[in-house]
N, C-alpha and C positions, 0 to 999 in steps of 0.2 A: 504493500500500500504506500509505504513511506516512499519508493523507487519512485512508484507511477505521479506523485507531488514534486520531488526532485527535480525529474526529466525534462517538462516544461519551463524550468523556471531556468535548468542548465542553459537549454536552446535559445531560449530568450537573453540571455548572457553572454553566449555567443555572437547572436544579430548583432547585438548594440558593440560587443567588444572590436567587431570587422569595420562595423559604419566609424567608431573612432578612429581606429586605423585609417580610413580612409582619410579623414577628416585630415588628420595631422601629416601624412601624404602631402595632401593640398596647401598646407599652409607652409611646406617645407621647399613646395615649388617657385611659392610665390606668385608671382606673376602669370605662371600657367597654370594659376589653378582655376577647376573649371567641373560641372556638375554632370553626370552623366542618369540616368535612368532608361532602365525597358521593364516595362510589367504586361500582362497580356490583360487584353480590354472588360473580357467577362468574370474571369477569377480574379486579377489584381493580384498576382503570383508575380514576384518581384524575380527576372532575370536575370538584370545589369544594374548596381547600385554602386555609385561611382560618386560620395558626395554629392544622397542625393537629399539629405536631413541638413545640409550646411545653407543657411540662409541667405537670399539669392536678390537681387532690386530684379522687379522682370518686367520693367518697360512695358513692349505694348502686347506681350501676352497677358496683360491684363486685361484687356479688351476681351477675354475669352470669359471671365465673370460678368462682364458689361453686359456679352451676350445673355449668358445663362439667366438673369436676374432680367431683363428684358422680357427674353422667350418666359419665364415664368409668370409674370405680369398679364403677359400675352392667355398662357393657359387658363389664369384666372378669372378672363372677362375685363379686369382693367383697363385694359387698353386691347384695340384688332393693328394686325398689319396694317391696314388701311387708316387709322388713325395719323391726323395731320400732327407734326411737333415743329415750330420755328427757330429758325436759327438769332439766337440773343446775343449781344454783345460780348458777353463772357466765352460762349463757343466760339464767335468769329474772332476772337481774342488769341486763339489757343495755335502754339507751335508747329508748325510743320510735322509730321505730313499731314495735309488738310484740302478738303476741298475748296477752300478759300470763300463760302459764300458768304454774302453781304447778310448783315443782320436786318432779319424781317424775312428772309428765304423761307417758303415750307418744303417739309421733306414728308414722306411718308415713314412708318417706323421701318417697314420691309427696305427703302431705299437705304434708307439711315444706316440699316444692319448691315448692309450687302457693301456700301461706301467704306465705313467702319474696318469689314471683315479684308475688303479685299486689296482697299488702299490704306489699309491702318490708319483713317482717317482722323486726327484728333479732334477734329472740333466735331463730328458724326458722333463720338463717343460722349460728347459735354450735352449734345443735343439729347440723343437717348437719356445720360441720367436726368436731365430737368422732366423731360416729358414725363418719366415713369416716378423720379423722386420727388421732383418739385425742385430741387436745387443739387448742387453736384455734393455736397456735404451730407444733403439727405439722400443721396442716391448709396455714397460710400458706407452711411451706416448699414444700408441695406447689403451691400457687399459683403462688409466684416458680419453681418447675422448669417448672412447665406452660409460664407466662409467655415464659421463656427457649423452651423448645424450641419456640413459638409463633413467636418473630420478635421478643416483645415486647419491645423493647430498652431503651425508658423506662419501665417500670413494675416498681415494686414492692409487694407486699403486706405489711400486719402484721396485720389480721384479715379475717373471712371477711364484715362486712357494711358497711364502709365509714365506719363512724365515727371520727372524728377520732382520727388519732393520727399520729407522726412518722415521716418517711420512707414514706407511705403515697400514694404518685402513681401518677401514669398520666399516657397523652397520646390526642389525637384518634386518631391514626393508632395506638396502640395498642389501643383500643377498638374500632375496623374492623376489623383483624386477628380480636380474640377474636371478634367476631361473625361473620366467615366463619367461621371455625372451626365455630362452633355449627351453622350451615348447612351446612356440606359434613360435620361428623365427627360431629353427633347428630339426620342427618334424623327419626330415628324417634320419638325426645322432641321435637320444636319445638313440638309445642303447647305446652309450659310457657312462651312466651317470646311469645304471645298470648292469655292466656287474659283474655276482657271480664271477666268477673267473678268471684266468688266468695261463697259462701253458708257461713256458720259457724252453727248453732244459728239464731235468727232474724235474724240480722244478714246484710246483702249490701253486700259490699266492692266495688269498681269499681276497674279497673285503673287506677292512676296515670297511666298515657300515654295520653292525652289523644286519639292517633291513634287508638285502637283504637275502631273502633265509629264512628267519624268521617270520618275520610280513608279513600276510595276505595283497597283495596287494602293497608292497614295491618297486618302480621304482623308485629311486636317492636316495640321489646325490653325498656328498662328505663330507666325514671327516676332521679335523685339530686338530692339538695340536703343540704348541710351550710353554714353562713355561710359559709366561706373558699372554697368552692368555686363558690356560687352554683347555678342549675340549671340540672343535665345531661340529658340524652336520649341514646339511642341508640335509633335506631328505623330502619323499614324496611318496603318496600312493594313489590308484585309487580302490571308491570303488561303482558299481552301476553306472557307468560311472560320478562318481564325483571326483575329485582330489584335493586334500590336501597338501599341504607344512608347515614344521615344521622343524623352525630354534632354534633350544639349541646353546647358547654361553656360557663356562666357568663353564662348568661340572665338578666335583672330577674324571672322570673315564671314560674309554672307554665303559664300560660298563652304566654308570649311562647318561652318552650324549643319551646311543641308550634308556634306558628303558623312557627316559623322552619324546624322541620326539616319544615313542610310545603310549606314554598315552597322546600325545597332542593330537596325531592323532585320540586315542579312542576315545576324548572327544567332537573332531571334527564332526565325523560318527555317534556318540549315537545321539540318540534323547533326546532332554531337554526340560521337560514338563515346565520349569521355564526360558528358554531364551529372552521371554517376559522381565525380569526383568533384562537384561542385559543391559546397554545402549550403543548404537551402537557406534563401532567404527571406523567407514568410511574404507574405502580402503588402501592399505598399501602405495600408493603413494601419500597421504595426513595426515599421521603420521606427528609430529610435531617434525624433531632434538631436540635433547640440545645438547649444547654447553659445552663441556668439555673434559677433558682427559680422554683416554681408562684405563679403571681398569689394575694394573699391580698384577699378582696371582705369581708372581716366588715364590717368599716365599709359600704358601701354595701348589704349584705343585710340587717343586723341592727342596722346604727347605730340612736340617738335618730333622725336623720332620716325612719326610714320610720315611717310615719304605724301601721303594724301587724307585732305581731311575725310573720318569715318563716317559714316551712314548706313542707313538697314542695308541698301541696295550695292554696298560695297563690294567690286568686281576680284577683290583678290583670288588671286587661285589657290586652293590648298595645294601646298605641296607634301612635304614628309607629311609635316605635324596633322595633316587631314588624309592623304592617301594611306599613309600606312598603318593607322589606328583600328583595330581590329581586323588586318585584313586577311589575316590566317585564318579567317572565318568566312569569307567571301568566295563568291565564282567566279573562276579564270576567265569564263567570258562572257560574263556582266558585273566590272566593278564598279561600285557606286561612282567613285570620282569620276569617270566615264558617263555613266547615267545624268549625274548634274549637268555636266559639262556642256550636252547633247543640247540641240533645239528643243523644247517641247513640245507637245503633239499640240496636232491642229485642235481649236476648241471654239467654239463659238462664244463670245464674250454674252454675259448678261445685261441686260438694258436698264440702266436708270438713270433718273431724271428728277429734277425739280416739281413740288405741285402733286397734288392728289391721286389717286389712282388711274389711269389712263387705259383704253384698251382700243385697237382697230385704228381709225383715222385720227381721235384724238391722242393717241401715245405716238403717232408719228408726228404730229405736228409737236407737241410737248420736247421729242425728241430733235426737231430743226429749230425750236423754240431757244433751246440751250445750246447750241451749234452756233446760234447767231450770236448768242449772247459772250460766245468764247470770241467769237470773231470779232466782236465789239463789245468790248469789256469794260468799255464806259469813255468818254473825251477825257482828256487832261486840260487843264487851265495852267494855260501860261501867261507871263506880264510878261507884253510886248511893247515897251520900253524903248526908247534911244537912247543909245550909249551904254546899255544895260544887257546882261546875259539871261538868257533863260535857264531858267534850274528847272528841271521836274521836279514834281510835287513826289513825297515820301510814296513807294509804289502799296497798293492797293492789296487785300487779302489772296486774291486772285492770282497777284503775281508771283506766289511759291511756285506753282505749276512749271515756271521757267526752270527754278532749279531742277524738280522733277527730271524734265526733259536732259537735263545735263548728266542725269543719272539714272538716263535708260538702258536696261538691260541690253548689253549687246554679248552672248551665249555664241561659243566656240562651235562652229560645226564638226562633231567629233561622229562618226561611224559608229553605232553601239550595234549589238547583236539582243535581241530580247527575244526569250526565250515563250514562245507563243501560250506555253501553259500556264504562264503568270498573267491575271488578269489585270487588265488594264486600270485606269485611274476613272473614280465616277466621276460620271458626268453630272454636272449643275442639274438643279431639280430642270424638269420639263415647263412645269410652269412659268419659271421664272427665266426663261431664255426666248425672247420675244423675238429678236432683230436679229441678221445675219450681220459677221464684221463687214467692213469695209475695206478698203484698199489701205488704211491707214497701218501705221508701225504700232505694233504694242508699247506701250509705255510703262513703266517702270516709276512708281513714286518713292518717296525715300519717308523711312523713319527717323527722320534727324532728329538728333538729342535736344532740347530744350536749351541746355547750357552752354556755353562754346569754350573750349579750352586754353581762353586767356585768361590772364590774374586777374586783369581786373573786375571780372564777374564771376567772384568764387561763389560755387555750389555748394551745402550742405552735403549730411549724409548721402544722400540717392542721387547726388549728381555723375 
């Protein structure tokens, strides 16, 4: 009797004694230190925990509770899809990436979500919490309630899209948790948490996660990058009807985030003649925290060192530090770096649009509506003076879009071989894919940091 009391309490002494190890690993690296998790989506059976209880700032994979706490509203009755919300001076306030509209815009909750998801929009995020909390403060409490009765024991929220601010963390294993969640409590909305792309007026945005459209079987979830936090993923893949979740925290590279959580995933799906020799490590809702402060990476994200300033959509290519990372677990002729690297498959972007729901002739006009309005995005007022220079006037919310463009994905055309048994990546709900692309270039928005890496504007903790 006394054995079968012992036994558990041994095993449980162990988990927590390996997650330490790991822990102090990390903090021995310094600078490379970085969070890794894979748990499978229905059991929550932890297979890769890599510091994943070490507390983490997760930028704009906070947007994925924004969602959750939305779509829950939704099921509620509170609020429908179609439900109008306007954009407030505090959203059109709000850092890059954004879709820049002018305060008084309406959006629908659906467009909101889909902007949000696909362009990590941050002012689409300030909009959702007013509309659902009343204020971004009352939307956060709702977050840290959801948070709490989720399991999520290390995270807290202070706003609804992840920009830098204090006491705003999370962890690996917090992140896994919210994404079951998404998966078992809003099967009916998941498209919003794969949607390849997006079509605004003439513009077509590309979903930041780098898996979509690339990796074999890629459905979620959501990108971040802020300096201190470095780049995050959550993502997830379905293969043979089993599904996978793979959280990277605090990657070199937009690129080197996607090649790692594609080789978590490989490692996941292979078969391992040696897993016998692994020793189990329970479920991810019985990982053991530590206790400590989130790693701050501003220096190695944003320092003079790097050769260019960082952002979500940052083109580095992994090299060692991302190709060779698990890759004695991988197939010789589909490696993930490969897979990244690759164009992605053709996809028909989803249409949205300013203004209430729209369907047939009026979502086409709705859609040339915001075409023209990109086209002519308002006059400027100059003094036209003798003797006198013209200054432009400070540019308008509108004009981050240009950075945007500066930092459009341009993807290596690399040869891959996919192996036809692996199924492909979903496709965007039916519903919500109205308009076929156009001739136009996919575009690529950025998650730029709130803060910029000069002295004179120091950040707090979460910068």
């Amino acid at each position: 009797m006394l054995s079968k009391v012992v036994q558990p309490r041994r095993s449980s002494l162990f988990v927590a004694l390996v997650a330490a190890l790991f822990a102090l690993t990390a903090l021995a690296r310094g600078a490379q230190a970085e969070a890794l998790l894979l748990v499978e989506a229905d059991t929550g059976k932890v297979l890769v925990a890599e510091n994943a209880t070490y507390p983490w700032y997760p930028a704009s994979v906070t947007k994925l509770m924004t969602l959750y706490v939305t779509l829950q509203a939704v099921k509620q009755g509170r609020i429908t899809l179609d439900t109008l919300a306007t954009v407030s001076p505090v959203a059109a306030a709000q850092s890059p990436s954004k879709m820049g509209f002018r305060p008084g815009t309406q959006v629908t909750i659906d467009n909101a979500l889909k902007m949000m998801m696909v362009k990590s929009a941050n002012d689409m995020a300030v909009v959702l919490a007013e509309a659902v909390g009343g204020s971004v403060d009352g939307f956060a409490d709702m977050m840290n309630q959801t948070a709490e009765k989720l399991g999520m024991t290390q995270t807290h929220y202070v706003n609804p899209n992840g920009l830098p601010a204090d006491g705003h963390v999370t962890s690996a294993r917090d992140l896994a948790i919210l994404a079951r969640a998404i998966i078992h409590d809003e099967p009916e909305y998941e498209y919003f948490v794969h949607i390849p792309a997006m079509k605004f007026g003439k513009r077509v945005t590309r979903n930041f996660n780098k898996l979509i459209g690339r990796y074999p079987g890629a459905d979620g979830f959501k990108t971040g990058f802020i300096c201190a936090s470095g780049y995050n993923l959550v993502a997830s893949a379905t293969r043979n009807g089993r599904r996978l979740i793979a959280v990277v925290l605090g990657a070199n590279s937009g690129t080197d985030r996607a090649v790692k959580a594609a080789q978590l995933l490989e490692r996941g799906f292979s078969t391992n003649t040696l897993a016998w020799l692994t020793p189990s490590l329970g479920t991810v809702d019985n990982l053991a925290p530590i206790a400590a402060e989130p790693p701050n990476l501003r220096d190695e994200m944003c320092g003079p060192k790097r050769k260019r300033p960082a952002s979500d959509e940052d083109e580095t290519v992994a090299g060692a530090s991302g190709e060779n990372v698990l890759s004695m677990f991988t197939t010789p002729t589909l490696r993930p770096v490969d897979m990244i690297a690759a164009d992605p498959a053709p996809a028909e972007p989803v249409v949205v649009y300013t203004g209430p729901t729209r369907t047939g002739a009026a979502l086409i006009a709705a859609v040339a509506a915001d075409s023209q309005q990109q086209a002519h995005p308002g006059k400027k007022k100059h003094a036209k003076k003798k003797g006198t220079k013209q200054k432009d006037e400070p540019q308008q919310a509108a004009g981050s879009e240009a950075a945007s463009e500066r930092e459009t994905e341009k993807p290596k055309r690399v040869s891959v071989t996919v192996d036809p048994n692996k199924p492909a990546a979903k496709p965007a709900h039916p519903k919500h894919a109205r308009a076929k692309p156009d001739a136009s270039t996919a575009q690529a928005a950025t998650d730029k940091p709130a803060a910029k890496p000069k002295a004179k504007k120091p950040k707090t903790a979460a910068t």
